[in-house]
C-alpha positions in Angstrom: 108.1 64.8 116.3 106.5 61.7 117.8 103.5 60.0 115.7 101.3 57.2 117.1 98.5 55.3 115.2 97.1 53.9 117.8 95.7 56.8 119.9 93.7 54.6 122.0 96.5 52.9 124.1 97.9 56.2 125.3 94.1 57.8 125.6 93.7 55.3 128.5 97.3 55.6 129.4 96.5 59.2 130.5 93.3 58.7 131.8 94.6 56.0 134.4 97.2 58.4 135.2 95.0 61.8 135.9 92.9 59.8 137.9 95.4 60.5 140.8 98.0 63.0 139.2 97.5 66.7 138.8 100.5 67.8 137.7 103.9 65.9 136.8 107.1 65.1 134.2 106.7 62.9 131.2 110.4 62.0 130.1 111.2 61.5 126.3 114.6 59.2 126.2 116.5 57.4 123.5 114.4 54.1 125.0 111.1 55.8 124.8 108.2 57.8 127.1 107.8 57.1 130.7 106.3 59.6 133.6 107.1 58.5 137.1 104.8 60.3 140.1 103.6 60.2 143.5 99.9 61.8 144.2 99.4 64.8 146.2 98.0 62.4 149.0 101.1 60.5 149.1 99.2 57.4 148.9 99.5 56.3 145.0 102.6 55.8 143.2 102.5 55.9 139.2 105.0 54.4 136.7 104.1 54.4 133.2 106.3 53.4 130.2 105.7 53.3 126.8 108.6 51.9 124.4 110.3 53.9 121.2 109.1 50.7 119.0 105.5 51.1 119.9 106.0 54.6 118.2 105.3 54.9 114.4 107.4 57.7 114.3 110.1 58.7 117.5 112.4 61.6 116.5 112.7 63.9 119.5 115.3 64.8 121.7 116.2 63.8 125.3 114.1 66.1 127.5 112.1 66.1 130.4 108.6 67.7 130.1 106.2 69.3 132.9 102.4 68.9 132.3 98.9 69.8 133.5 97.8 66.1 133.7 94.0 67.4 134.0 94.5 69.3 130.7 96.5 67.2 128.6 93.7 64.4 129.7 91.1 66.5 128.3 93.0 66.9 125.1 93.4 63.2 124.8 89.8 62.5 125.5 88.7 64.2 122.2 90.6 61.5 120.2 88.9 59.3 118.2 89.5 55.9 117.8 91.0 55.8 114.6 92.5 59.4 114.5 96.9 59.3 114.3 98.5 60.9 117.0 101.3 63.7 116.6 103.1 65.0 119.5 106.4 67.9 118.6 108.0 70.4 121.5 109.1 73.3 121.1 110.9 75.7 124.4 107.1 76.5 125.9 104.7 74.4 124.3 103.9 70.7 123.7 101.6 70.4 120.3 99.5 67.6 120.1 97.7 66.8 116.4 94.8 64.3 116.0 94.7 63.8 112.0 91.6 61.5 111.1 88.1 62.6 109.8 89.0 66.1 111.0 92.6 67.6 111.7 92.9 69.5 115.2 95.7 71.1 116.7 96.0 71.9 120.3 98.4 73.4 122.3 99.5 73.1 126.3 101.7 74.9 128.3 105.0 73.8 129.4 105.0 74.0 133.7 108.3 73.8 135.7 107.9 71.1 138.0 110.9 71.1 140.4 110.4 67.5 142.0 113.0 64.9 141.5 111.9 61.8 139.5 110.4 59.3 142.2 112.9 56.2 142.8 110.4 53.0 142.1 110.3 50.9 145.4 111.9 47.1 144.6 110.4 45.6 148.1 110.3 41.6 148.2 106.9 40.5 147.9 105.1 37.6 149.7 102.4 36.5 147.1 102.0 37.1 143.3 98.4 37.3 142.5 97.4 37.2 138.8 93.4 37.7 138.3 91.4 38.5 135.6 90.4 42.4 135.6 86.3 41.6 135.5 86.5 39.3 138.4 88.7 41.3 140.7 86.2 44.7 139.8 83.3 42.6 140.5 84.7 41.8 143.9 85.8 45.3 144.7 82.3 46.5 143.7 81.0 43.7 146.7 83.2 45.6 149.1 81.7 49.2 148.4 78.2 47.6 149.9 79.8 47.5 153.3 82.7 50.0 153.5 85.3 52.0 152.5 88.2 50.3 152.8 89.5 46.2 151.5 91.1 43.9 153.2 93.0 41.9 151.0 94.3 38.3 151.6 96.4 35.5 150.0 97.3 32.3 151.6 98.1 29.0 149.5 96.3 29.1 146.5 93.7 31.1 148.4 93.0 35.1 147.4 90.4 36.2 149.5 88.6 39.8 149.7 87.2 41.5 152.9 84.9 44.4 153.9 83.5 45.4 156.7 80.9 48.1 157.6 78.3 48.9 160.1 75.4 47.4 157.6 77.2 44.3 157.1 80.6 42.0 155.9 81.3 40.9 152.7 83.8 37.7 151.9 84.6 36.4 148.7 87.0 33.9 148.2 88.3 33.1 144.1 88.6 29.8 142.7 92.3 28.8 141.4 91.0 28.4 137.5 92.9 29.6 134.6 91.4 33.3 135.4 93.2 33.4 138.5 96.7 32.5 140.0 97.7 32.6 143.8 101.3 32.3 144.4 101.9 32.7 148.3 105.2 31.9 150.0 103.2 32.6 153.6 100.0 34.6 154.6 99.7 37.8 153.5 97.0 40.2 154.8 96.7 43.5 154.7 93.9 46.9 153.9 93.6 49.2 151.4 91.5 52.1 150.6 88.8 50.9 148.2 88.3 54.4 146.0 91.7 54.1 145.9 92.3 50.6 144.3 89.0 51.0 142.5 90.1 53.6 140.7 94.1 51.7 139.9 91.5 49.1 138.2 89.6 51.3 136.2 91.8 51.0 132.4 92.2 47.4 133.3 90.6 45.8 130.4 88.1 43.6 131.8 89.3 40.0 130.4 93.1 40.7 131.1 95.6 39.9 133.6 96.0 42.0 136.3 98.9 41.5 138.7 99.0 42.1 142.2 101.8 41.8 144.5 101.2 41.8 148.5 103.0 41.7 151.5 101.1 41.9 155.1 100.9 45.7 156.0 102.9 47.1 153.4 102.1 48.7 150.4 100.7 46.7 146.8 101.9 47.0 143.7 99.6 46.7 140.9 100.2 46.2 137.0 98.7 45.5 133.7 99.0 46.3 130.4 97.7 48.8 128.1 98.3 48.1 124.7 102.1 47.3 124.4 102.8 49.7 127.5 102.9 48.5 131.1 101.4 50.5 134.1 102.2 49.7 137.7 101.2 51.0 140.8 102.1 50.8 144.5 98.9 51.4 146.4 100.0 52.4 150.2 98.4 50.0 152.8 95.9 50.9 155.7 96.1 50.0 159.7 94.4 47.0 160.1 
């Protein structure tokens, strides 16, 4: 048996993640919970860890653990904010028990997913951009007046934004203040699908950090924290 005080961290936690995955493997170690999975699109890359000390209680064995992300998102949705989370496995089932004002028990199906566990990419980066959540939202919300898509640029302590559509363009640059860092080793420009990296920023709490690292027509990776946990994602890059 797992238990967790703090539902809300992992609420979000799977919320972020079945905003792109259907179906995937959460791994239970010695070190903690982690899921690891590419989207059916092939175009998001998730890697979620949450440690052993974050849990209030972590007695469970080694074992890997197929899911319906969809459903075990709806489960976690019905937590409330102060309700303790217990999670226990048996061969076919994973039972999940919010105990708070009322005590509910739900169960979900065990799935076989065959995939090997995705190998996280370790590419060398050209620019290391750290922004607050709210501002970087704000300017993604500018781009989806023009268009569909974000071009994304960093050069000096410049990080700029980009959209283009047939009713208009949209540039914003951000001001190096001590809401946003631009570290570039040379120019880096490349697109991105905006649903796509609107959707990354959605359980980025709105006055935190968000990292992004860039390289010019390569994919981005993306991270921030949730709670004590850490979720990145590589968001593959468009033709410019």
């Amino acid at each position: 048996m797992i238990e967790l005080k703090n539902v809300v961290y992992f609420q979000r936690a799977v919320n972020a993640i079945a905003s792109f995955i259907n179906e995937g493997n959460f791994r239970f170690s010695t070190n903690g919970l982690s899921f690891k999975a590419i989207d059916p699109s092939q175009i998001v890359l998730v890697n979620y860890s949450l440690a052993k000390s974050s849990f209030d209680k972590y007695e469970i064995e080694p074992n890997f653990v197929g899911l319906d992300i969809a459903e075990l998102n709806k489960i976690m949705q019905r937590a409330l904010p102060n309700d303790r989370m217990q999670l226990e496995l048996d061969d076919n089932e994973l039972h999940v028990k919010f105990e708070g004002e009322l005590s509910r028990s739900f169960r979900l199906p065990l799935i076989d997913i065959t995939e090997e566990e995705v190998n996280i990419p370790s590419p060398k980066f050209d620019a290391r951009v750290s922004i607050n959540a709210r501002i970087l939202k704000e300017a993604l919300k500018d781009a989806g007046l023009f268009g569909s898509s974000v071009v994304i640029k960093a050069k000096g302590s410049q990080f700029i934004v980009e959209a283009r559509g047939s009713q208009g363009t949209l540039r914003t640059i951000t001001k190096e203040t001590g809401n946003v860092s631009v570290k570039a080793d040379s120019e880096v420009v490349s697109k991105y699908s905006l649903n796509f990296f609107q959707n990354i920023m959605k359980e980025a709490e709105n006055e935190a950090p968000v990292v992004l690292e860039l390289k010019s027509d390569a994919p981005m990776k993306a991270s921030f924290k949730i709670g004590e946990s850490t979720i990145e994602f590589y968001l593959a890059h468009m033709i410019l």
